[in-house]
C-alpha positions in Angstrom: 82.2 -140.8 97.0 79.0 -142.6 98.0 79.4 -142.7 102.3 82.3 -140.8 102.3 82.4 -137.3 103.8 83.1 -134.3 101.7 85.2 -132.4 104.5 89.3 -132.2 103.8 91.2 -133.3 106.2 92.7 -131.3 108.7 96.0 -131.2 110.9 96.2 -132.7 114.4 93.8 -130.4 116.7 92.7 -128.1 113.8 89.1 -127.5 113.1 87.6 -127.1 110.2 87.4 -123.3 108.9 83.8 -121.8 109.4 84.6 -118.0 107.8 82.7 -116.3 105.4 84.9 -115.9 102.1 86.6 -112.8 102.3 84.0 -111.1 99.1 81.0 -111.4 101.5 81.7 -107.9 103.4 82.5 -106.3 100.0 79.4 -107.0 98.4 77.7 -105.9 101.7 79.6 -102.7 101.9 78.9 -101.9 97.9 75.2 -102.7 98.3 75.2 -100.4 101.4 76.6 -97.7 99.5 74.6 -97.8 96.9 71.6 -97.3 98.6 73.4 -94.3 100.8 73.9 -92.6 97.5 70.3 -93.3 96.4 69.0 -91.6 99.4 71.4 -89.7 98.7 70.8 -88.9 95.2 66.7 -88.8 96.1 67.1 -85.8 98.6 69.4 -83.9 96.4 66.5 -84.2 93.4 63.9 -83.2 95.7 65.5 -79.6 96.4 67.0 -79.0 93.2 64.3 -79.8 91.0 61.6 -78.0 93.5 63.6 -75.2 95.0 62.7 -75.2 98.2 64.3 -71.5 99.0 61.8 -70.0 96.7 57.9 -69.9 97.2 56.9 -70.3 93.9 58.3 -71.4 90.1 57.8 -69.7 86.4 55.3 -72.3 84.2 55.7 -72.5 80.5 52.6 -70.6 80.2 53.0 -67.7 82.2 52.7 -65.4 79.4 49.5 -65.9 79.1 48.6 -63.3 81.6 49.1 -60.6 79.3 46.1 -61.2 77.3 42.4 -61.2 79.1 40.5 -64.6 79.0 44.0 -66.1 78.5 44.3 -67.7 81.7 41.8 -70.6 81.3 41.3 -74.1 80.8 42.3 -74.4 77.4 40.3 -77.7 77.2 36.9 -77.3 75.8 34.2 -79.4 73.8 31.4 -79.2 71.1 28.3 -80.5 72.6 24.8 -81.7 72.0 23.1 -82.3 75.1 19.9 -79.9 74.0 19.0 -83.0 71.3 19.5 -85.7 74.1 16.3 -86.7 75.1 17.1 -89.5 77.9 18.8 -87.9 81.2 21.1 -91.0 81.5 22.8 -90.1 79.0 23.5 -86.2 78.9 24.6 -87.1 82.8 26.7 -89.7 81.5 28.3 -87.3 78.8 28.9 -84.8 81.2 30.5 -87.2 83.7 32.8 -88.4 81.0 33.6 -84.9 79.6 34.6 -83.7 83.7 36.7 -87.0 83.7 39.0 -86.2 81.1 39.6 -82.6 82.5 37.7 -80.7 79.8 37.1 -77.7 81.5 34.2 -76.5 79.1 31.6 -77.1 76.7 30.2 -75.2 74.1 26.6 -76.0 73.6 24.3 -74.6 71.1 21.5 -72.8 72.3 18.3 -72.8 70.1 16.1 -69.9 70.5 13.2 -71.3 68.1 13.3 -73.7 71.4 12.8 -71.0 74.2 10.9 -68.6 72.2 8.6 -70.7 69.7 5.9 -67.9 69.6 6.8 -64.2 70.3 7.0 -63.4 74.5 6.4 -66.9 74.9 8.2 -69.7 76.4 6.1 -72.9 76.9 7.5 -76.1 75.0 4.0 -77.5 73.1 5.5 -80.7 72.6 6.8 -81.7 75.9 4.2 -79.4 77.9 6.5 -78.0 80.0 8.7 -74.4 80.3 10.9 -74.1 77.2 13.5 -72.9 79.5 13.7 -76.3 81.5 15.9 -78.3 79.0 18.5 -75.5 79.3 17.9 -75.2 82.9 18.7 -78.8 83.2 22.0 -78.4 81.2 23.2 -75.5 82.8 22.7 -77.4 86.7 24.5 -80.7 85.6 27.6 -78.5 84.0 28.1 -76.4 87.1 27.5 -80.1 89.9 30.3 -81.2 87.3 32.9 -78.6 87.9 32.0 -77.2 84.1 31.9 -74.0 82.4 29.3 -73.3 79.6 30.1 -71.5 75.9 26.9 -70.6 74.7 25.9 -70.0 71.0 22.6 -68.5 70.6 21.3 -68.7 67.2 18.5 -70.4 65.4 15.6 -67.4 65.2 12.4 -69.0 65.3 9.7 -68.6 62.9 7.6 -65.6 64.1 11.0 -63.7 64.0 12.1 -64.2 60.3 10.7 -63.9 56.6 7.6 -66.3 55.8 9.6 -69.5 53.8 12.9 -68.8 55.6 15.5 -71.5 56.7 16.0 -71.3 60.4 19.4 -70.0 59.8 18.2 -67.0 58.6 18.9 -64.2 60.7 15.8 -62.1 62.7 14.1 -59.7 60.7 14.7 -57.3 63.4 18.0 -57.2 65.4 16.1 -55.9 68.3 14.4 -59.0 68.8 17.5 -61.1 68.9 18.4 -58.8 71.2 15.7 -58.9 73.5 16.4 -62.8 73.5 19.8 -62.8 74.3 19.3 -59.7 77.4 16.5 -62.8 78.9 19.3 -65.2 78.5 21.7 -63.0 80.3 19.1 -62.1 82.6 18.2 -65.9 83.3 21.5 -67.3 83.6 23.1 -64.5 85.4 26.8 -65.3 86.9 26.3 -68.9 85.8 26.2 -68.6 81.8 28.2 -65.9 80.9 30.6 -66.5 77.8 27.8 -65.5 75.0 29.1 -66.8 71.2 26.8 -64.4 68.9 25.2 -66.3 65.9 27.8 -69.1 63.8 29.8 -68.7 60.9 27.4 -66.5 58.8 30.3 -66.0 56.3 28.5 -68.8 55.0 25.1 -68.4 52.8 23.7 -71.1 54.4 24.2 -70.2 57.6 22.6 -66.0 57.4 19.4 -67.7 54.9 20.8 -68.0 51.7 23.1 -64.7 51.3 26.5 -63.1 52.6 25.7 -59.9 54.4 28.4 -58.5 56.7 26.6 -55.6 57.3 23.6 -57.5 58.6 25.4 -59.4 61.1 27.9 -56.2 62.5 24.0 -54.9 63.2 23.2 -58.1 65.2 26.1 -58.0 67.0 26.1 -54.4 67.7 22.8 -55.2 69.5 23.3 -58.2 71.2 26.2 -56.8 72.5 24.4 -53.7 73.5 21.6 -55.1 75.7 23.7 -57.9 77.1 26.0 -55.3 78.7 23.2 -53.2 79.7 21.4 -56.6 81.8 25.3 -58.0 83.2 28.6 -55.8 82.5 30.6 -58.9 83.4 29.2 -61.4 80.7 31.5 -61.7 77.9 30.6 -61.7 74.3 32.4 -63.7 71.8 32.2 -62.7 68.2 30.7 -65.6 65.8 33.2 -67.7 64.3 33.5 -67.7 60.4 34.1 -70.9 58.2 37.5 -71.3 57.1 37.6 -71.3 53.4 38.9 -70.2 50.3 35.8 -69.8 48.3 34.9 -66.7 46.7 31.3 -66.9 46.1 27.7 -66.5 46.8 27.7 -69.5 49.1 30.7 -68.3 50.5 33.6 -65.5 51.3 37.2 -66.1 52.7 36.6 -65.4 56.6 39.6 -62.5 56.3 37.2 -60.6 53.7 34.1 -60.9 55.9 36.7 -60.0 59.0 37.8 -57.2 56.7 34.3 -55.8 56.0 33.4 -55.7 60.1 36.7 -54.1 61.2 35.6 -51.0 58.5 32.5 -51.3 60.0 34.6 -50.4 63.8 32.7 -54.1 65.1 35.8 -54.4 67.3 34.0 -53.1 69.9 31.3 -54.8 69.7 32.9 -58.2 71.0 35.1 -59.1 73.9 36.8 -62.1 73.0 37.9 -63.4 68.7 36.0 -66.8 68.0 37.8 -68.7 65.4 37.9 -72.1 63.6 41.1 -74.4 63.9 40.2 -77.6 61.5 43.7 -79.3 60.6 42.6 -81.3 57.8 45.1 -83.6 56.7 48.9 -81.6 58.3 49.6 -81.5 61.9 49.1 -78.6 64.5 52.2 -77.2 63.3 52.5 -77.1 59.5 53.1 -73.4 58.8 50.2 -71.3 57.8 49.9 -70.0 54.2 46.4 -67.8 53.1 45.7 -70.8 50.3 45.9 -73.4 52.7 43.4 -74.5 55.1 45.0 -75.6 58.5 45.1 -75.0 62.3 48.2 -72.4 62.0 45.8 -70.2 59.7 44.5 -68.6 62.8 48.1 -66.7 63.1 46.8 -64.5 59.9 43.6 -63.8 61.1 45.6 -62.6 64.3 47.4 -60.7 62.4 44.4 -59.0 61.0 43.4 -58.1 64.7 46.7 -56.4 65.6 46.5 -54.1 62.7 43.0 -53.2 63.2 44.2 -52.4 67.1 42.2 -55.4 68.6 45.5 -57.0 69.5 44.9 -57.1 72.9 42.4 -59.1 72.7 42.2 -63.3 73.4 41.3 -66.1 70.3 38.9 -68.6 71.2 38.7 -71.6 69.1 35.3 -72.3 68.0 35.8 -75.8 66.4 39.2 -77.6 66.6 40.2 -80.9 65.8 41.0 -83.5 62.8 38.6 -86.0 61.4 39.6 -89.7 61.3 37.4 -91.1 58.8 37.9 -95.0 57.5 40.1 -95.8 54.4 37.1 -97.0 52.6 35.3 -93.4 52.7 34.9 -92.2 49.2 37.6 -89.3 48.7 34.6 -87.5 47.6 33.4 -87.2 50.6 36.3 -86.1 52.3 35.4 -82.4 53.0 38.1 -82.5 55.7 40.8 -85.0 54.5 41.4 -87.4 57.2 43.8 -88.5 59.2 44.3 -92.1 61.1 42.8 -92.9 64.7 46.5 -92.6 66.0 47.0 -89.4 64.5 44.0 -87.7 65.7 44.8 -88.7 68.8 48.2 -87.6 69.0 47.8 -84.2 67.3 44.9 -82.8 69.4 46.5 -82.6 72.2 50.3 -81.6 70.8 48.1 -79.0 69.3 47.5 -77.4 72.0 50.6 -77.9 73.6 52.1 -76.1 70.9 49.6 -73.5 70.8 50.0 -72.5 74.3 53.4 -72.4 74.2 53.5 -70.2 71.0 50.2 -68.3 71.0 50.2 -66.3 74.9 46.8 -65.0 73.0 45.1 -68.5 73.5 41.9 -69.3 75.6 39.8 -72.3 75.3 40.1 -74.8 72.3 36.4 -76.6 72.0 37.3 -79.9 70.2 34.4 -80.5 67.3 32.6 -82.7 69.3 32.6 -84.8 72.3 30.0 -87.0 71.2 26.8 -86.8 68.8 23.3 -88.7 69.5 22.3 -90.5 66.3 21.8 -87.5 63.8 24.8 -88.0 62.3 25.1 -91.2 60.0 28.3 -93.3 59.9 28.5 -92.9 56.4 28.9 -88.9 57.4 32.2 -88.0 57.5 31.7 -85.1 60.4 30.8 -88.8 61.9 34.0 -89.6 63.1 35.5 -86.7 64.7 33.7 -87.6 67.7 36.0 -88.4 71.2 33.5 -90.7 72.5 31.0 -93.5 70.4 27.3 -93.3 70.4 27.7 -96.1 72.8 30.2 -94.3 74.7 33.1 -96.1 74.2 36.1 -93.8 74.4 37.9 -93.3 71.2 42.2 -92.9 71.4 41.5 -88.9 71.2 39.9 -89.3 74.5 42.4 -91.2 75.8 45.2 -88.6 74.8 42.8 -86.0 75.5 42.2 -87.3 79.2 45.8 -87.8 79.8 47.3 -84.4 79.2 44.0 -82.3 80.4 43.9 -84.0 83.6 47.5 -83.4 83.5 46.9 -79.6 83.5 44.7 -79.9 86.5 47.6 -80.8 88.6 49.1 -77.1 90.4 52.5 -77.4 90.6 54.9 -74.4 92.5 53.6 -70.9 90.7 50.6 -69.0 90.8 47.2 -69.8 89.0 44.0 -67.5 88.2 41.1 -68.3 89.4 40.1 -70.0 86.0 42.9 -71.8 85.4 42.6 -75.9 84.9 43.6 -76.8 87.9 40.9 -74.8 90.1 37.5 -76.7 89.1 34.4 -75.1 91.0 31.0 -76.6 91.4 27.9 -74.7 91.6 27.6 -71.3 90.8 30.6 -69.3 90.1 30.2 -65.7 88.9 33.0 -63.9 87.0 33.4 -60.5 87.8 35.5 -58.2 86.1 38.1 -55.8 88.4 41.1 -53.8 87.0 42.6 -54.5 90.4 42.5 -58.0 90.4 45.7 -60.4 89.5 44.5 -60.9 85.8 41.5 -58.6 85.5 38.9 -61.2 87.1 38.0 -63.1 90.1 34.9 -65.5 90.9 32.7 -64.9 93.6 29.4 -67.1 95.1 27.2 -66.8 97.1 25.2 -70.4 97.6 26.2 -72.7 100.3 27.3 -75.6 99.0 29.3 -73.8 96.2 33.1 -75.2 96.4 36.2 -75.6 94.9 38.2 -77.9 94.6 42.5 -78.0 93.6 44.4 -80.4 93.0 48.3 -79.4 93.8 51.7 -81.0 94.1 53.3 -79.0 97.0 53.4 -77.8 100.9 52.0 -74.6 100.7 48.9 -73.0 99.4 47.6 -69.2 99.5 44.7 -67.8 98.6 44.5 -64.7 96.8 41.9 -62.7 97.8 39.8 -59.6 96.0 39.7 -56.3 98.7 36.3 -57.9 100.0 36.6 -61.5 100.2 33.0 -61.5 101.5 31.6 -62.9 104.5 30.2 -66.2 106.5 32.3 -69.2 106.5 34.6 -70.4 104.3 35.4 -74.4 105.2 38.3 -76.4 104.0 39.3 -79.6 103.4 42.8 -81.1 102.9 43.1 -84.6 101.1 39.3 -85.0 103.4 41.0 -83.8 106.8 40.6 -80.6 108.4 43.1 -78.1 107.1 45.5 -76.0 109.2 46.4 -72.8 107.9 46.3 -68.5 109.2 43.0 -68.0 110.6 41.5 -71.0 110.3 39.7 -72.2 113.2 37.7 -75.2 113.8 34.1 -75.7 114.4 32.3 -78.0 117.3 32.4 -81.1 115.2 36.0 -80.4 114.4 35.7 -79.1 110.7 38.2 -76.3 109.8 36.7 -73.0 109.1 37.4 -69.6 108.4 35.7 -66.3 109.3 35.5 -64.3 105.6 35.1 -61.1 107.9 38.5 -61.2 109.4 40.1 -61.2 105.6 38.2 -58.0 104.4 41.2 -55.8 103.1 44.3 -59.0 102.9 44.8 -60.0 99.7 46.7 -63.1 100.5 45.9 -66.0 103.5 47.8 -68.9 103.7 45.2 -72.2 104.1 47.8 -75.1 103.9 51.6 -74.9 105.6 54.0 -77.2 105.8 52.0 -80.0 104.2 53.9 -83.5 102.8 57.4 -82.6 104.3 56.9 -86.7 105.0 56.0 -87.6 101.7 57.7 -84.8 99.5 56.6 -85.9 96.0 52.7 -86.9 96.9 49.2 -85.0 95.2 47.4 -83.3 97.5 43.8 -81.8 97.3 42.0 -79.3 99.0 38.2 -78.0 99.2 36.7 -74.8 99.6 32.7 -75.3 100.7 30.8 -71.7 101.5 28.8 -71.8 104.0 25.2 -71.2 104.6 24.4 -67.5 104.2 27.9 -66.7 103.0 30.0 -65.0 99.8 33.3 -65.9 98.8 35.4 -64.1 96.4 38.6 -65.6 94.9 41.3 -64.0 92.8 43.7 -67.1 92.2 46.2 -69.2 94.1 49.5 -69.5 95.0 51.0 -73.1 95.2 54.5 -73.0 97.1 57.2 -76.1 98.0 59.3 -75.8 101.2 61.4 -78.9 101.4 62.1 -80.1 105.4 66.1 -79.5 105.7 65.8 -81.5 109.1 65.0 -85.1 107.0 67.9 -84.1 104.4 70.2 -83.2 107.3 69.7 -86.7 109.4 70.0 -89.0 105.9 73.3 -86.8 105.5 74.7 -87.4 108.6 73.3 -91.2 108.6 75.3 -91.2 105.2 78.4 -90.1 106.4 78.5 -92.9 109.1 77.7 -95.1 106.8 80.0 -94.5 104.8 82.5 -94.3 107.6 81.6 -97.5 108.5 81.7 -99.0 105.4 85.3 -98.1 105.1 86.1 -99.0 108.2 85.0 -102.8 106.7 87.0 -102.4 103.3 90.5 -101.6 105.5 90.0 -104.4 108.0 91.6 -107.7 107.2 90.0 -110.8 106.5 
């Protein structure tokens, strides 16, 4: 009532009761407990799921180390930065492409450009060195952490028959050749994966006939004076068309493949270029020799093993699905087409799957990253771009981005030196060694030059080669100085080690007992050479070594807690 009080009256000389209801210290003990079994819970996750009494784990992928040129970013894209005029926008490309953690690009290279006039190599139109335009490219892929594929094709006039189409192969092997030994020369240990000619199972792309004979001769060359300039360039064979057509515009790539292996071309190429289009099935539908999809590769893999050239790795040339619009004539539809969501989804799972079921794998160069203007929108090829003329990512570089980047974070296990998540700027040169971990390490020798990993863990080691070379290596952890065996630190406190004091170890630990305060948190760490210095790397190896002392206090803080907690269930109220 209105001016009343609401308190119940009480007996002679008692007060008023002023005690919390007796469900106050159950809901405090049950909240308490809960959050000592989270803890709880949290530290008994952290040394399950990252095994703390090993140094290392098994990745899905390990296989892969069986097969040379296996162990690799498997992320690649078709480019066109050599028909980009404005520098904005070939830096722009290639800052989008390293953002997404594409690891390469596969860039034609024209040599009508270099060479327009026999021995010559001065660019009429621009008045400048031909060379420049590709000297450009090369220098913004390696200050973007990366890799080229180059395709060298495109004879130029003085080199073919009078009237011929510029894909008309050289009238003389020799002088393709000679181009591709200047090349190799030129780009020494920075361009060194060397695609010979494209698809010329095609008429249109050997001037206007088939002629397996003709290429085996052009690859036998190139192949020939490449090795005799740089042992450790690799030569990829040229992709063929995948088709079924039986004609004089075209042959089924397994009968041109069939022609070369009589022919003993095996050894005339290092690595198996291939096409993977998907048409209008996913990455998975099962491969059939009338049926054009990605799984086809698997009989033209086949085909290698029983010509003996199973040990050898499949690049894919061209790989992807083309999303064109509904309203795009069927007509047109040379590669069926698929939805925006689909193409999204399925380039990526494609290579998920294929890594997972093809150890044989190396890089997959999507068909293409993005095109400037040649290309029409009422082009189908138009629209299986990743990225708009305006550069507006499409939902395949979205997808793209999210598992590639993925990729570049090391968990626990060991990683070759090529491998995603090791991305090096500058100049990196491979170098081929029996005795190194998967047949290969890198090596530099420009100051500046670094690498940089990105790696969930509290260990890292450095696998060396049996010189490692010499100078000073420095390193960076998460942009402090990192504490490791033999580093030391320099007079304005960077960390640093002496290369000379490694010659003959094959393994130095750089980072120990990182994190054990934030157990689940990305680290990254950077390798810089120093001036006048080489570095030589072999791989890495990521480790996890949980701190037992943090799992034994929350333990023992658990237990009284609990203790406690029971101590406030069994006491009256």
């Amino acid at each position: 009532m209105d001016g009343e009080s609401s308190t119940q009256p009480t007996r002679t000389g008692e007060r008023p009761s002023t005690r919390t209801p007796k469900n106050r210290p159950c809901l405090v003990t049950l909240i308490a407990l809960l959050l000592i079994v989270a803890s709880l819970g949290t530290e008994v996750w952290n040394l399950v799921s990252f095994s703390p009494w090993t140094a290392t784990q098994t990745r899905p992928d390990a296989g892969a180390a069986d097969f040379p040129h296996s162990k690799v970013n498997p992320y690649g894209v078709n480019t066109f930065l050599s028909n980009e005029v404005e520098q904005w926008k070939r830096e722009k490309t290639m800052e989008m492409i390293a953002a997404s953690g594409v690891g390469w690009i596969k860039q034609q290279i024209l040599w009508s450009d270099i060479e327009p006039q026999r021995g010559s190599h001065w660019d009429e139109k621009y008045q400048q060195d031909a060379w420049k335009k590709y000297d450009d490219i090369v220098d913004l892929a390696e200050r973007y952490g990366v890799r080229i594929i180059a395709r060298l094709d495109h004879a130029p006039a003085w080199a073919r028959p009078p009237e011929s189409t510029p894909g008309t192969p050289p009238s003389d092997p020799n002088d393709y050749a000679n181009f591709v030994a200047e090349f190799t020369q030129r780009y020494r240990g920075r361009v060194q994966y060397l695609q010979i000619w494209n698809e010329p199972n095609l008429s249109v792309e050997w001037g206007g006939r088939i002629d397996p004979d003709g290429y085996f001769k052009l690859l036998q060359a190139a192949y020939t004076r490449a090795k005799e300039v740089d042992p450790n360039v690799v030569i990829l064979s040229a992709p063929m068309a995948m088709t079924n057509e039986h004609s004089d515009r075209a042959i089924p790539e397994f009968d041109y493949w069939q022609r070369l292996y009589d022919l003993d071309a095996g050894k005339y190429f290092d690595i198996m270029t291939a096409s993977a289009y998907g048409l209008d099935q996913p990455p998975t539908a099962a491969p059939d020799p009338s049926i054009i999809n990605v799984r086809r590769v698997e009989l033209l893999r086949k085909m290698m093993e029983e010509h003996g050239d199973g040990a050898k790795a499949v690049w894919l040339n061209e790989y992807g699905w083309d999303a064109a619009p509904e309203e795009m004539p069927r007509d047109k539809l040379i590669w069926q087409r698929v939805t925006d969501d689909q193409q999204a989804d399925w380039v990526p799972e494609g290579i998920t799957w294929m890594r997972q079921n093809w150890p044989w794998l190396g890089v997959a160069s999507i068909w293409y990253f993005r095109q400037n203007g040649d290309i029409p929108p009422d082009a189908p090829e138009y629209y299986f771009r990743m990225v708009d003329l305006e550069f507006t990512p499409r939902k395949v570089y979205l997808s793209v981005q999210k598992d590639a980047t993925a990729q570049q974070l090391a968990l626990p296990g060991t990683y070759g030196e090529m491998e995603a998540p090791i991305v090096a700027f500058g100049p990196w040169e491979r170098n081929g060694d029996v005795r190194a971990t998967d047949g290969q390490y890198i090596t530099s020798e420009t100051a500046g030059a670094s690498i940089e990993l990105r790696f969930f863990g509290s260990d890292v080691d450095l696998l060396l080669p049996k010189d490692p070379g010499r100078g000073l290596l420095y390193l960076e952890v998460d942009g402090r100085p990192a504490k490791g065996t033999g580093i030391q630190q320099d007079r304005s406190g960077k960390s640093m080690i002496d290369l000379e004091t490694l010659r003959d170890i094959d393994r130095v630990s750089v980072v120990s007992g990182l994190g054990n305060d934030r157990p689940q948190a990305e680290h990254r760490l950077r390798l810089t050479l120093g001036s006048n210095s080489a570095f030589a790397l072999d791989g890495v190896v990521i480790g996890y070594h949980r701190a037992y002392l943090r799992f034994i206090l929350v333990s023992l803080l658990g237990l009284l807690g609990i203790g406690g907690a029971l101590q406030l269930v069994r006491r009256p109220w």
